[in-house]
GUDOGU-715308 format. One line per 2 residues: number of its first residue (from 1); for each residue x, y, z of C-alpha. Coordinates in nm, 4 decimals, padded with zeros to 6 digits. Each point is the difference from the previous one (the first is absolute). Layout:
residues N
NUM	X/Y/Z ~ ...
end
This chain:
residues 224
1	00.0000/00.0000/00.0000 ~ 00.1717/00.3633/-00.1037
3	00.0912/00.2014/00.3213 ~ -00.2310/00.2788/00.0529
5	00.2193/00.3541/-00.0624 ~ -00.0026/00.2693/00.2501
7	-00.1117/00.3326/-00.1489 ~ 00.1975/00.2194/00.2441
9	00.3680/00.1331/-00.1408 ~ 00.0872/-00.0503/00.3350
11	-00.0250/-00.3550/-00.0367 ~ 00.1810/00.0120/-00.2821
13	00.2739/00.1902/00.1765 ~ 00.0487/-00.2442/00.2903
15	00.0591/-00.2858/-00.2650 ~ 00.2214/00.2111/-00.2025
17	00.2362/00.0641/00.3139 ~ -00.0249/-00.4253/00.1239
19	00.0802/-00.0642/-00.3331 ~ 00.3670/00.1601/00.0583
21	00.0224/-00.1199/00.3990 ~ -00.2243/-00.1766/00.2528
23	-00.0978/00.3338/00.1827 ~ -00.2306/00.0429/00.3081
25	-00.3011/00.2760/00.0145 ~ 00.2385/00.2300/00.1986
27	00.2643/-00.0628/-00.2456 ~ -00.1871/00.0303/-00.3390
29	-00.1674/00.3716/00.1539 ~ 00.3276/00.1192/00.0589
31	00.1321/-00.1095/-00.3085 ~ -00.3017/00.1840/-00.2632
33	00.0945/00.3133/00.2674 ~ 00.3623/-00.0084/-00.0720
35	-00.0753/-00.0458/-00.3819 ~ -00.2990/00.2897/00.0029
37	-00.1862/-00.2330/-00.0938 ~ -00.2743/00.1352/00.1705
39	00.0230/00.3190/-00.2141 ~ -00.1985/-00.2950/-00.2888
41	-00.1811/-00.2315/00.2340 ~ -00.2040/00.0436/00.2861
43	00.1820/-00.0908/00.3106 ~ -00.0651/-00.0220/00.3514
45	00.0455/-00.3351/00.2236 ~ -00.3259/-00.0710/00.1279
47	-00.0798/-00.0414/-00.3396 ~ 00.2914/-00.1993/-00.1177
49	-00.0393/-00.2376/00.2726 ~ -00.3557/-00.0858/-00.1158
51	00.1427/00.0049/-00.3686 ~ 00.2919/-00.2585/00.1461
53	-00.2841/-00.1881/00.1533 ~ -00.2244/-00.0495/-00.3186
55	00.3250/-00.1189/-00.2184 ~ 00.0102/-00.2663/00.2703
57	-00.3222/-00.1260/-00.0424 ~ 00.0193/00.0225/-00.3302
59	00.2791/-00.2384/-00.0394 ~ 00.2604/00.3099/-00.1465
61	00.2051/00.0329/00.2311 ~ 00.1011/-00.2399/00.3020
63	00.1817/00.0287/00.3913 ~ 00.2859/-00.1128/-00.0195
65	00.1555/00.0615/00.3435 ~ -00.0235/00.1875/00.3374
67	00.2783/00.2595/00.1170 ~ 00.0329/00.1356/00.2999
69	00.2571/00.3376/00.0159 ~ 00.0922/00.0941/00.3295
71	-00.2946/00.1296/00.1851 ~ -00.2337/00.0549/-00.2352
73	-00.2914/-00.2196/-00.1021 ~ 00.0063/-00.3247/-00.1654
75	-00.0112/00.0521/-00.3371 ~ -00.1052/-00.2072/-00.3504
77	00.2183/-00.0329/-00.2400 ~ -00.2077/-00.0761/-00.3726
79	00.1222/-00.0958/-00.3239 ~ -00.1881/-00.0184/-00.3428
81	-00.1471/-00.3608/-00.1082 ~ -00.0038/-00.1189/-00.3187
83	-00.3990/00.1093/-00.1176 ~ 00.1389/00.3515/00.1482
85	00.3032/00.0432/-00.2765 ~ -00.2328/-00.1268/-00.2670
87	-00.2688/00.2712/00.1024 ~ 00.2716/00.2730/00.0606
89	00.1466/-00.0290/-00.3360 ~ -00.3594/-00.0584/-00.1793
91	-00.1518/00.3090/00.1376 ~ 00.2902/00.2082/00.0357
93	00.0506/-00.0827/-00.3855 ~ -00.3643/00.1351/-00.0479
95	00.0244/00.3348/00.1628 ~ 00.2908/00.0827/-00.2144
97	-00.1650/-00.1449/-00.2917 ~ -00.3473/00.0875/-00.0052
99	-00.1520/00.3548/00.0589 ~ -00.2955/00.0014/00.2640
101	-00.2636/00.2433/00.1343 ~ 00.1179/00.1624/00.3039
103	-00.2820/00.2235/00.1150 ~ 00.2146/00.2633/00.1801
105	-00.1356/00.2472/00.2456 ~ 00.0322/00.2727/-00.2655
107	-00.1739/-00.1508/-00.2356 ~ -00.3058/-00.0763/00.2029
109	00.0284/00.3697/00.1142 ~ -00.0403/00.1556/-00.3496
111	-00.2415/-00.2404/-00.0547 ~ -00.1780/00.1354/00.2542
113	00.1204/00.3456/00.0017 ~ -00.3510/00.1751/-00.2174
115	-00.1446/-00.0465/00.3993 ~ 00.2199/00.3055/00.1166
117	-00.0747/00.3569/-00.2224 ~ 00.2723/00.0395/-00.3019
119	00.1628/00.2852/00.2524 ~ 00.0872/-00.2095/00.3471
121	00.1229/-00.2902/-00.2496 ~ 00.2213/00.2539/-00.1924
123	00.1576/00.1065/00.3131 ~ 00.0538/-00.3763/00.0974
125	00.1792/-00.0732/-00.2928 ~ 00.2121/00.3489/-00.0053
127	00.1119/-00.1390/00.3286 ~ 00.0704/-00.3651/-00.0809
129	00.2198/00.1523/-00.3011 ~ 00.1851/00.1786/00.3126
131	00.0211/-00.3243/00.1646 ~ 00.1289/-00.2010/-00.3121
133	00.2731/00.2890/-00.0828 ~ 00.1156/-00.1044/00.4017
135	-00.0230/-00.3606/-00.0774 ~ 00.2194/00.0498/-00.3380
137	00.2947/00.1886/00.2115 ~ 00.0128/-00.1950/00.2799
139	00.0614/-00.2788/-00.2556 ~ 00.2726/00.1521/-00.1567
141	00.1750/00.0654/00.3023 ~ -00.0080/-00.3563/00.1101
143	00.1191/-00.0737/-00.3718 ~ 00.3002/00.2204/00.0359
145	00.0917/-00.1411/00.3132 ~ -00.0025/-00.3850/-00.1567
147	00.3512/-00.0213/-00.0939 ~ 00.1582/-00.0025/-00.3684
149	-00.0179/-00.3837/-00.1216 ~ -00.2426/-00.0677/00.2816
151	-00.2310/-00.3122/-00.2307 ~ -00.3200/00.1443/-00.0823
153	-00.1008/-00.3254/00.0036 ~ -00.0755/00.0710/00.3955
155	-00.1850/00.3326/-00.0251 ~ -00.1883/-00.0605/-00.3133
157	-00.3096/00.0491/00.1489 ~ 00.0460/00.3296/00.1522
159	00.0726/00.0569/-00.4062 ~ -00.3135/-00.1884/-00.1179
161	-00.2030/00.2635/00.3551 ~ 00.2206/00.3164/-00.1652
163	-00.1788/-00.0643/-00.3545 ~ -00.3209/-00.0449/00.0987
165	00.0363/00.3096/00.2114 ~ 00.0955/00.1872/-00.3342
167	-00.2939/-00.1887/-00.1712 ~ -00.2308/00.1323/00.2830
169	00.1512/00.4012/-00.0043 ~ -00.0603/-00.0234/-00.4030
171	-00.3718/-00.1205/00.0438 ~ -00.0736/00.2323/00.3226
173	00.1464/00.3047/-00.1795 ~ -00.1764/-00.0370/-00.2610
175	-00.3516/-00.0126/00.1839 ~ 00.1107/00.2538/00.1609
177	00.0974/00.2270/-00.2921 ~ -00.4012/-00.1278/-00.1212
179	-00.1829/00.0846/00.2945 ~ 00.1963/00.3735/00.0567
181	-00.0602/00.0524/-00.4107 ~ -00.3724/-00.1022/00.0393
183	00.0782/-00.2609/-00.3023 ~ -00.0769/-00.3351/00.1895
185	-00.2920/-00.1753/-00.1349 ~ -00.2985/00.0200/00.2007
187	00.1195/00.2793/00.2364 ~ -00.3449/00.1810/-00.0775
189	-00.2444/-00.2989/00.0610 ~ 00.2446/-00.0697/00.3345
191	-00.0115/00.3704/00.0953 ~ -00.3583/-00.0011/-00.0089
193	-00.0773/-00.2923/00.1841 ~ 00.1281/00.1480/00.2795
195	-00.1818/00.3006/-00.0209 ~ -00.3638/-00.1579/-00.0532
197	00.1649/-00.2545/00.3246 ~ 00.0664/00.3383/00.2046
199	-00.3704/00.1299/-00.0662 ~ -00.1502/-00.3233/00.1893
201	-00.0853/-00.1311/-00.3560 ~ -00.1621/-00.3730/00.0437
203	00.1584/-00.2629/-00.1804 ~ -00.2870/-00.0479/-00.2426
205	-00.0262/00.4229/-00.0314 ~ 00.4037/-00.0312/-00.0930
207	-00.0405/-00.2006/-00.2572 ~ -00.2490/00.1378/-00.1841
209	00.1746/00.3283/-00.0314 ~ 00.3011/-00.1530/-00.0843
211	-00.1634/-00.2368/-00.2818 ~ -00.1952/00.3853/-00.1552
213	00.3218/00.1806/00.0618 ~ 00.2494/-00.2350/-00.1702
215	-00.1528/-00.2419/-00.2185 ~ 00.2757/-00.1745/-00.0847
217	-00.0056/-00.1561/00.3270 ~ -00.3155/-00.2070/-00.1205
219	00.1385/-00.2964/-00.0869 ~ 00.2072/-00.0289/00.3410
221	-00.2888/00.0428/00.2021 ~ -00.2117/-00.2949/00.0488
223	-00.3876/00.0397/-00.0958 ~ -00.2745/00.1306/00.2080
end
């Protein structure tokens, strides 16, 4: 029967790392730290403990031994099984492979965004363009700190964050430059539904005067 696959990167991270050393929890948190690994993956050890626990019972990974150093706690040693290489490689080979949705937080946001009026979100995004523009130097200073011949191989993800980042500045600026210019599609029909919203405007009443005001909307609007 094929081994179920975790869905959390996480998981994926704590097989990674046993597949170069039999590691404990304490051992593979510290590790991702020292590596920044957390800058890519979300980290903290409550939940790698449960991750660690899952890959268990899942057959992935196994306990190997117990340690004991000095005073502290006992600790458990695990090491990747078999079914856990064979899962680690297949869907490790898949992320690189094989774009996939990723619903971000931004994209649900703008999405959503027609709920605020066209002024609060332009202000929003003025300031997330502030934000970015932070992001972006802070970046290069790490950068120029990483020193000449360093392997990018170890920091090409902060490369792969840095380009979405630019990706991200390009878009905002540009609904920004839209929404200051009065040139972004629908800014009239989104203006206005605030206004008819601020007059105490019923649902039903809203519509209406939206679907005599801007007919085009007609064939978005579902039938009365």
């Amino acid at each position: 029967m094929a081994v179920r696959r975790p869905a959390n990167a996480l998981a994926l991270a704590v097989l990674s790392l046993l597949a170069e050393r039999p590691m404990h929890p304490y051992e593979m948190s510290s590790t991702l730290r020292e590596r920044h690994k957390e800058e890519s993956i979300r980290l903290n050890y409550g939940s790698l403990y449960s991750v660690v626990e899952s890959l268990e019972k899942k057959g992935l990974i196994a306990a190997r031994e117990t340690v004991r150093e000095g005073r502290r706690p006992e600790r458990t040693v695990y090491e990747i099984t078999s079914d856990g290489e064979v899962v680690m490689t297949d869907w490790l080979s898949e992320l690189l492979s094989e774009p996939s949705p990723q619903y971000t937080d931004f994209e649900a946001a703008l999405s959503l965004m027609a709920t605020l009026p066209p002024e609060d979100v332009l202000r929003l995004l003025e300031r997330r363009l502030t934000e970015l523009a932070l992001q972006a130097r802070t970046h290069e200073a790490i950068r120029a700190a990483v020193p000449e011949g360093f392997p990018r191989l170890f920091v090409v993800e902060s490369d792969y964050q840095q380009a979405l980042r630019d990706a991200e500045t390009a878009f905002v600026s540009g609904l920004v430059g839209e929404l200051r210019d009065g040139t972004f599609g629908g800014l009239a029909v989104w203006r206005r539904i605030h206004e008819l919203r601020d007059e105490g405007l019923a649902p039903d009443a809203l519509e209406r005067v939206l679907r005599d005001e801007f007919p085009e909307l007609e064939a978005m609007m579902p039938s009365s």
